[in-house]
C-alpha positions as CSV (number, residue, x, y, z in Angstrom):
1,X,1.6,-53.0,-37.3
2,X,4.8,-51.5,-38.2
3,X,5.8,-48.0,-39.7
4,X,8.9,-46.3,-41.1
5,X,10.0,-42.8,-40.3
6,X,11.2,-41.2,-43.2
7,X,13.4,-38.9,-41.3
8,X,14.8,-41.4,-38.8
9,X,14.4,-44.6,-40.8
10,X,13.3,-46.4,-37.7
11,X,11.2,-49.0,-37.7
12,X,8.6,-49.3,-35.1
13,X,5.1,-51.0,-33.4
14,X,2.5,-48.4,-33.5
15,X,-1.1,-49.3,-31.4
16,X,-3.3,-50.0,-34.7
17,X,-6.0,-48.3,-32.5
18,X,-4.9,-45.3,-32.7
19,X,-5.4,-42.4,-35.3
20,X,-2.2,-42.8,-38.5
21,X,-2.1,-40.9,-41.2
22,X,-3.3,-43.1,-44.0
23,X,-1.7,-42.1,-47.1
24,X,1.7,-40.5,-46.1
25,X,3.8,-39.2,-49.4
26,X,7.4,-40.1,-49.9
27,X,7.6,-42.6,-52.4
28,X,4.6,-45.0,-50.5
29,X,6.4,-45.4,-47.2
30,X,4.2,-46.2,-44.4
31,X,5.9,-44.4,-41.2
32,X,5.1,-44.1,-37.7
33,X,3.5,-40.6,-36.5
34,X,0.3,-39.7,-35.4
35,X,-1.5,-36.9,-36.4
36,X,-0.3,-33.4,-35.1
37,X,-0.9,-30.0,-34.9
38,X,-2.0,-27.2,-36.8
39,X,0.3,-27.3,-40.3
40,X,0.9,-30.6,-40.5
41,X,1.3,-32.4,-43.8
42,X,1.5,-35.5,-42.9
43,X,5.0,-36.6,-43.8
44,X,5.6,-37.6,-40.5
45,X,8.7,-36.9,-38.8
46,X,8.4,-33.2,-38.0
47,X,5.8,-30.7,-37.2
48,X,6.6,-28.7,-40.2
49,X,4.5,-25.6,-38.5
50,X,6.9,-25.6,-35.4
51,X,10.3,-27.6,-37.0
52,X,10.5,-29.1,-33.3
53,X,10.0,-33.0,-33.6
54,X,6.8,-33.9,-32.6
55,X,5.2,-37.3,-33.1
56,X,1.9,-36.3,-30.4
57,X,1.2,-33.3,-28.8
58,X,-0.6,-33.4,-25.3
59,X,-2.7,-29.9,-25.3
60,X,-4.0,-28.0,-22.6
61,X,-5.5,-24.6,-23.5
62,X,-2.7,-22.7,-22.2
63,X,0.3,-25.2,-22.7
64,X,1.5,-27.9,-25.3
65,X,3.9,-31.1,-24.7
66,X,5.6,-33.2,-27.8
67,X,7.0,-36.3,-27.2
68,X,8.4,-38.5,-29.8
69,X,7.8,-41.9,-29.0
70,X,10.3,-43.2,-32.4
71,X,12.9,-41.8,-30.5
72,X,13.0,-42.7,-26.8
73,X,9.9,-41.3,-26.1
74,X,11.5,-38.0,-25.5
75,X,9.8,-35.1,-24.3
76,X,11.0,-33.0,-27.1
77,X,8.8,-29.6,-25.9
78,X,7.0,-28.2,-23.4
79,X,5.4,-24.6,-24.0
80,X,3.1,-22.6,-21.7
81,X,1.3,-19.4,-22.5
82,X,3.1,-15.8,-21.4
83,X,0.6,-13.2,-19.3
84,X,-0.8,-11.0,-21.1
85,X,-0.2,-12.9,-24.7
86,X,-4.1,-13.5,-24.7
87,X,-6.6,-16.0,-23.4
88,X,-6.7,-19.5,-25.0
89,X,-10.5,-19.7,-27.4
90,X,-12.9,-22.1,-26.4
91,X,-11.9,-25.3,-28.1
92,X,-8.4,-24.1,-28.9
93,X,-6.5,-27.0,-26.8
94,X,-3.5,-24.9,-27.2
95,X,-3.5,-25.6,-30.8
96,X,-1.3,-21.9,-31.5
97,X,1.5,-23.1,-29.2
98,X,2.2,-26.1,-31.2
99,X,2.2,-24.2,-34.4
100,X,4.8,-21.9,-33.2
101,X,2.7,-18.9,-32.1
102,X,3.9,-15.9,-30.5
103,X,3.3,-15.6,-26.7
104,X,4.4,-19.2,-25.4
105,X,7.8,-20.0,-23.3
106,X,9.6,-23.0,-24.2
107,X,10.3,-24.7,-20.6
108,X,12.5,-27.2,-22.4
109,X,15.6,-26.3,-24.7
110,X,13.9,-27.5,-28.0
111,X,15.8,-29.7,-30.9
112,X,16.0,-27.2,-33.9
113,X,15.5,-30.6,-36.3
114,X,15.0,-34.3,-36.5
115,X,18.6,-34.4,-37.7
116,X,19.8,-32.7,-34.4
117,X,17.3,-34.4,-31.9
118,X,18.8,-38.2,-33.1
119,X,22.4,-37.0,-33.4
120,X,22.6,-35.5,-29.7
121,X,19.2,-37.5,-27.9
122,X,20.7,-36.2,-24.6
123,X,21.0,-32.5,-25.4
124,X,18.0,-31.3,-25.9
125,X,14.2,-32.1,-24.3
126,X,13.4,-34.4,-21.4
127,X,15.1,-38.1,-22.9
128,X,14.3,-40.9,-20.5
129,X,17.5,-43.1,-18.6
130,X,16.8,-46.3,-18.4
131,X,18.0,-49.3,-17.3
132,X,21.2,-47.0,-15.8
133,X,22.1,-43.2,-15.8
134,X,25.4,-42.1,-16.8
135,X,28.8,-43.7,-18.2
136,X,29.6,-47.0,-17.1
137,X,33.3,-47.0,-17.3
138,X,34.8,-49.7,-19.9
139,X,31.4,-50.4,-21.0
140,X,31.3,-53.3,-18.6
141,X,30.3,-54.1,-15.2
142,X,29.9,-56.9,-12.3
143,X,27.1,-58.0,-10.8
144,X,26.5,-60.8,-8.0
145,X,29.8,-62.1,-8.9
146,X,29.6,-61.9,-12.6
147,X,30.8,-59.5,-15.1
148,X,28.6,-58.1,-17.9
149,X,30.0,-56.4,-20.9
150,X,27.3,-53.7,-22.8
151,X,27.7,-53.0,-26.6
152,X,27.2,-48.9,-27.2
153,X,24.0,-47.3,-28.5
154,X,24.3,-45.3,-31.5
155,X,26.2,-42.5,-29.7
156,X,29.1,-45.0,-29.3
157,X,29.2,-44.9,-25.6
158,X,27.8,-47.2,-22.9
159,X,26.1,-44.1,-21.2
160,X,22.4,-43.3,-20.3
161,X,20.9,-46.7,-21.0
162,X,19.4,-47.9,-23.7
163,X,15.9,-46.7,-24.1
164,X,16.3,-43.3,-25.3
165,X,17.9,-44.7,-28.3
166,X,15.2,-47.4,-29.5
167,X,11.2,-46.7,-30.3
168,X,8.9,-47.2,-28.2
169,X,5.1,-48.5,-29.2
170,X,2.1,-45.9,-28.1
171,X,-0.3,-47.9,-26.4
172,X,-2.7,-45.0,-25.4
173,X,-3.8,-41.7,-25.8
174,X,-6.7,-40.3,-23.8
175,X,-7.5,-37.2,-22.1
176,X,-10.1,-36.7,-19.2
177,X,-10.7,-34.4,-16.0
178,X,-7.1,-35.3,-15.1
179,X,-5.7,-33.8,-18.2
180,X,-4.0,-34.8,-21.2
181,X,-2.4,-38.4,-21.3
182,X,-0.4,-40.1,-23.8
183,X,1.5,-43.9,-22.4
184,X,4.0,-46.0,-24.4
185,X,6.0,-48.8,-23.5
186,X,9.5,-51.1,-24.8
187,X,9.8,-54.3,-24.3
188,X,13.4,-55.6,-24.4
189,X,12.6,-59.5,-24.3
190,X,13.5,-61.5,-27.2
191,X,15.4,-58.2,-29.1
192,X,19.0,-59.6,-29.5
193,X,20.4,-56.0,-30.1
194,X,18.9,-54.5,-27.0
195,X,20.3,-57.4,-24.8
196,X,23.7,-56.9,-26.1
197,X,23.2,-53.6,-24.6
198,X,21.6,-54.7,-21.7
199,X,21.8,-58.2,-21.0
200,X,18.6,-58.2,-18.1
201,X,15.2,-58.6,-20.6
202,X,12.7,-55.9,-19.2
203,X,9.5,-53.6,-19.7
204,X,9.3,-50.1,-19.5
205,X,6.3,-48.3,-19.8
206,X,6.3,-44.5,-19.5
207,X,3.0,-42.1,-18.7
208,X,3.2,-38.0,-19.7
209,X,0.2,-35.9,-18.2
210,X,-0.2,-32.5,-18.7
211,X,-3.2,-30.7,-16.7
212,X,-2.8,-27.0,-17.0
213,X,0.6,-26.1,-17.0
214,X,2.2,-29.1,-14.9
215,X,3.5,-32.0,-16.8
216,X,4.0,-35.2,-14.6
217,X,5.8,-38.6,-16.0
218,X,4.9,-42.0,-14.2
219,X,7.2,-45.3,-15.0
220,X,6.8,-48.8,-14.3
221,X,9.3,-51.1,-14.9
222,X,9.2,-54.9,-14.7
223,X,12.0,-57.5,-14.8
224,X,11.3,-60.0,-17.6
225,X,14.0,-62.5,-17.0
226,X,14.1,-65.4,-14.5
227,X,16.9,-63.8,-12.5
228,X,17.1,-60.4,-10.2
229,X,18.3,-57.7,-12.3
230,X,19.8,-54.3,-11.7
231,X,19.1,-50.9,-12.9
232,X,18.7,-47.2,-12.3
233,X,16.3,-44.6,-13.3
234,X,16.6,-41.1,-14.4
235,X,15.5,-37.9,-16.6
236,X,17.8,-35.5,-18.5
237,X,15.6,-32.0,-18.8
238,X,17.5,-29.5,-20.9
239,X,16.4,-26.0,-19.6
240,X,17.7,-22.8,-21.5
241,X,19.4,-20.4,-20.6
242,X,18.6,-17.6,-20.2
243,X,15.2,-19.4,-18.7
244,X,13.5,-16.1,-20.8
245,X,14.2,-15.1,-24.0
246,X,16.2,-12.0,-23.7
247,X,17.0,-12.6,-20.1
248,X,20.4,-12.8,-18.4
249,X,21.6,-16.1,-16.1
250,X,22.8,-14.0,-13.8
251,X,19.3,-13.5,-13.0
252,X,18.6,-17.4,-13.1
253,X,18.6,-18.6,-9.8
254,X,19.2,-22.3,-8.6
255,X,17.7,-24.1,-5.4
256,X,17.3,-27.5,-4.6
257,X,16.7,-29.0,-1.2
258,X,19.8,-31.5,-1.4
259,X,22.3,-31.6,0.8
260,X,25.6,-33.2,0.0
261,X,27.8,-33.0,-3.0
262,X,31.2,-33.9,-5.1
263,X,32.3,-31.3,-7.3
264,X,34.8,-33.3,-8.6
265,X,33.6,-33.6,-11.9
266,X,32.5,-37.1,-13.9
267,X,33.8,-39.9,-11.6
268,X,37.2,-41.0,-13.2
269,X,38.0,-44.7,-13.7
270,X,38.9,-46.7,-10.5
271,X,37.3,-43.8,-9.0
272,X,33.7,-43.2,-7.5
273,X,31.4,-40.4,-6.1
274,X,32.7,-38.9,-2.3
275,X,29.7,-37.0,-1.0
276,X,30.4,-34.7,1.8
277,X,27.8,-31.8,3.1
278,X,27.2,-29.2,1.1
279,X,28.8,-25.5,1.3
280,X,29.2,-22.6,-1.2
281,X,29.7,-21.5,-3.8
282,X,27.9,-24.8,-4.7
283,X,25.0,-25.4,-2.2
284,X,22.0,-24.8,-4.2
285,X,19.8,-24.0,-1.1
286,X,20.8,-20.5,-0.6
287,X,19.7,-19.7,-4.2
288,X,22.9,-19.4,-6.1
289,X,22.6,-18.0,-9.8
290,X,23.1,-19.8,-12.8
291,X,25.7,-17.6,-13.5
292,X,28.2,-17.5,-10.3
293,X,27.8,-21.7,-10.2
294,X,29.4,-21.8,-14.1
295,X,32.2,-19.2,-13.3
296,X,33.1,-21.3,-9.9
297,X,33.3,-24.3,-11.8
298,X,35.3,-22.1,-14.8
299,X,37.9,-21.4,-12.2
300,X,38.4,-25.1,-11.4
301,X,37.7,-26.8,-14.6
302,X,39.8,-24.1,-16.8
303,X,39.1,-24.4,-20.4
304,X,36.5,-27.1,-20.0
305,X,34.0,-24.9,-18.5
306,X,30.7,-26.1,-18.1
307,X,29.2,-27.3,-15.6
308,X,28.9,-30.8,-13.6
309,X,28.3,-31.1,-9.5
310,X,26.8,-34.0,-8.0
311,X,24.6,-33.6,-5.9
312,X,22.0,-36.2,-3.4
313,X,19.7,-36.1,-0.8
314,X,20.4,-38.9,1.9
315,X,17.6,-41.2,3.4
316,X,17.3,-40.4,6.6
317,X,17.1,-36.7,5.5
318,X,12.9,-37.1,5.0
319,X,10.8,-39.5,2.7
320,X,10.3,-37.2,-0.1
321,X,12.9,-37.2,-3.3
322,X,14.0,-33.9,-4.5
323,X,12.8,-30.5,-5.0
324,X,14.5,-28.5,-7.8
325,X,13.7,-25.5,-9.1
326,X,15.3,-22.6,-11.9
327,X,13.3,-19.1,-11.5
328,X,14.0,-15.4,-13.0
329,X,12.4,-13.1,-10.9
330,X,12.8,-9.9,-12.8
331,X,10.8,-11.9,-15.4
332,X,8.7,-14.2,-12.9
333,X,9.1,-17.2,-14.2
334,X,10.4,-20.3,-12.5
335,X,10.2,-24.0,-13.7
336,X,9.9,-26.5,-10.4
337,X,10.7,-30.5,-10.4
338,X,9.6,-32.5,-7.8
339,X,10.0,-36.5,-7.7
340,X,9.2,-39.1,-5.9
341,X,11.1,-40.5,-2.8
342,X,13.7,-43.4,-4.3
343,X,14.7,-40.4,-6.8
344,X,17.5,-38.5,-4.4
345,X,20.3,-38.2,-6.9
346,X,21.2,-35.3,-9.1
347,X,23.6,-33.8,-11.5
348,X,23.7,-30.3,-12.1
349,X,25.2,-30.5,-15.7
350,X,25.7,-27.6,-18.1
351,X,28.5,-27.8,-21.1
352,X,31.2,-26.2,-22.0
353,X,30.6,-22.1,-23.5
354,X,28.8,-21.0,-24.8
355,X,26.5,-22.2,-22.3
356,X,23.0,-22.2,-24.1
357,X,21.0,-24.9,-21.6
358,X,21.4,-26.6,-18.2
359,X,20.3,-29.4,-16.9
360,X,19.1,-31.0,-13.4
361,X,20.0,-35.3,-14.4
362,X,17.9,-36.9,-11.9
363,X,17.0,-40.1,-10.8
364,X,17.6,-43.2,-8.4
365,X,21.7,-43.5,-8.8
366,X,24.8,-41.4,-8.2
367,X,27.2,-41.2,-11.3
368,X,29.6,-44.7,-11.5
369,X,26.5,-46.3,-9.5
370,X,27.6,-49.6,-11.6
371,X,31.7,-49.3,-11.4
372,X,32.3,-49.9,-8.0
373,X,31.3,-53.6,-7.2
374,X,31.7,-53.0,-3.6
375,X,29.3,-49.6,-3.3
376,X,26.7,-50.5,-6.3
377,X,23.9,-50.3,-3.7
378,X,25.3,-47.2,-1.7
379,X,25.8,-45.4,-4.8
380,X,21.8,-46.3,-5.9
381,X,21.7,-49.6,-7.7
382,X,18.4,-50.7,-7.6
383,X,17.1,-54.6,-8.0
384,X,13.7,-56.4,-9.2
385,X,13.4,-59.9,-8.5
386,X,11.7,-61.8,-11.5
387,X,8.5,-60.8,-12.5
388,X,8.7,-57.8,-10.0
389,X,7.5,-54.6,-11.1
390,X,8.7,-51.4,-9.7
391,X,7.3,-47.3,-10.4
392,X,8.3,-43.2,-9.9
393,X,6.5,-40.4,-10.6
394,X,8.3,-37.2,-11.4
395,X,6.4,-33.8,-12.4
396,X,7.7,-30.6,-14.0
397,X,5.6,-27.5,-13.1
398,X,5.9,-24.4,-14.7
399,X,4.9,-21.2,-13.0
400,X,4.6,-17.6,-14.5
401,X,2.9,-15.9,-11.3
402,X,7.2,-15.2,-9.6
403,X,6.6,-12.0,-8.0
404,X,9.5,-9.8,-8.9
């Protein structure tokens, strides 16, 4: 079964066992959104009661998730009830926080419209990196001796693979004792425009839980072609800033437990990543703030500001991946990220002022993981032989017990 979003235009495989809309307005077009929140009228695209796109909410009584499964299956918000805003009712699944209510914290920098979400997938929300993170320079790359040329996606760049671009097909939607789940999958076998983009035919399917207020994301991948193919994994989470409404980043404070890093910027061509150990100002475990990390990088980027330091935790340095976290202690929040083991990689990426979000880019590979034939698997390039499947698990816990 196929649907049309009105907004987006995609066209997209829905699970026929789950709940559609059966008489969406708009001239007769059938379209591709499950039924929502509170306010909802059905045309599909948007949660008209919020305006953040929302396709399926995952509800717990005191926090909400959206994902949008017609576009990249992006984690488009994630909201969790303030102290003292009032206790969730019996049976109210955290119904007001999707609808926009008063009281809630959005732990994700939220799109403002459909419109904005699909112009700039990568700016806003948690979108999904798949089969590589970050630019691959010239749009082409070699591989076991052979050299692979990638048509853009729609942003008209070879950059942050392919699947936050392209709808996915909800297979499932359940919650039990564990939480709230929702699982979709994209299959690139047999899709002539997604091989021009990635020429290795593979499956992706992509788990979000949310139990209480802690969101967790498992993928499993599997290689579909009869060779091995290469990839990397990552997520893009767009934080605000200020982390509270009304707050200040120079109260934000940064720690992660990596412990090398290039501040060098984006890897320029014929270039690659040089990691060395890390020291101030740009060693995140002291605790820097948000604030004195942007104005060291003002001073050495100049006009174009922002913010971009790679950073990566090496093997033999434990067997867990890493441990990030944002927190505002005068207002006692903090947002923590922890993944699993293979994901040691990070870029700390904010752009240029004004500085409105930031963003920890995570995942398996170091920036320019595919442009250097002779360091692809130093820099993180992964492989699955045919038929091989391989998984991560990443959650995103929000806490608003940060004692002052």
């Amino acid at each position: 079964m196929y649907y049309e979003s009105p907004a987006s235009g995609l066209v997209w495989p829905v699970n026929p066992a789950l709940r559609w809309p059966s008489a969406p307005p708009g001239g007769g077009k059938r379209y591709a959104v499950p039924i929502m929140g509170p306010g909802n009228d059905g045309s599909g695209a948007v949660d008209r009661a919020t305006g953040v796109p929302a396709e399926h909410w995952l509800r717990q009584p005191d926090a909400v998730v959206a994902v949008t499964p017609s576009e990249g299956f992006c984690c488009t918000a994630f909201r969790v009830r303030l102290p003292g805003s009032g206790a969730a009712g019996a049976g109210d699944g955290g119904a007001d926080a999707a609808a926009g209510a008063p009281g809630f914290l959005s732990i994700f920098a939220e799109a403002p419209s459909w419109e904005a979400l699909t112009a700039r997938p990568s700016f806003f929300g948690n979108p999904l990196l798949f089969p590589f993170a970050y630019g691959v320079a010239g749009g082409a790359f070699e591989y076991r001796e052979r050299r692979y040329t990638l048509h853009p996606t729609r942003w008209g760049r070879v950059a942050h693979g392919l699947v936050r671009d392209h709808p996915w097909t909800v297979e499932r939607a359940w919650t039990d004792p564990a939480g709230d789940h929702v699982q979709a999958a994209i299959t690139t076998a047999g899709d002539a425009r997604m091989l021009a983009q990635f020429p290795f035919p593979f499956r992706l399917v992509a788990t979000y839980t949310l139990a209480g207020a802690t969101l967790t994301l498992e993928a499993r991948a599997t290689n579909l072609g009869q060779g091995p193919m290469p990839f990397g994994f990552g997520i893009h989470p767009y934080l605000p800033l200020p982390l509270h409404p009304g707050g200040d980043p120079a109260d934000d404070v940064i720690w992660a437990d990596t412990t090398h890093l290039d501040a060098g910027g984006p890897p320029s061509a014929g270039a690659s990543i040089a990691l060395t150990p890390a020291t101030a100002p740009y060693d995140l475990r002291p605790g820097p703030t948000v604030a004195s990390l942007l104005a060291a990088q003002g001073a050495e980027r100049g006009p174009q500001g922002g913010l971009y330091v790679t950073y990566a935790k090496l093997a033999h340095e434990g067997a867990s991946g890493i441990r990030w976290s944002m927190t505002n202690r005068r207002r006692g929040v903090a947002v923590e990220i922890e993944t699993a083991a293979d994901c040691r990689a990070m870029v700390l990426f904010a752009p240029r002022p004004p500085t409105t979000v930031i963003s920890p880019v995570i995942g398996t590979c170091l920036p320019g993981f595919l442009d250097d034939a002779g360091r692809q698997r130093e820099l993180g390039l992964l492989e699955l032989a045919p038929g091989e499947t391989w998984s991560t698990a990443v959650t995103v816990r929000a806490r608003l017990d940060i004692p002052s």
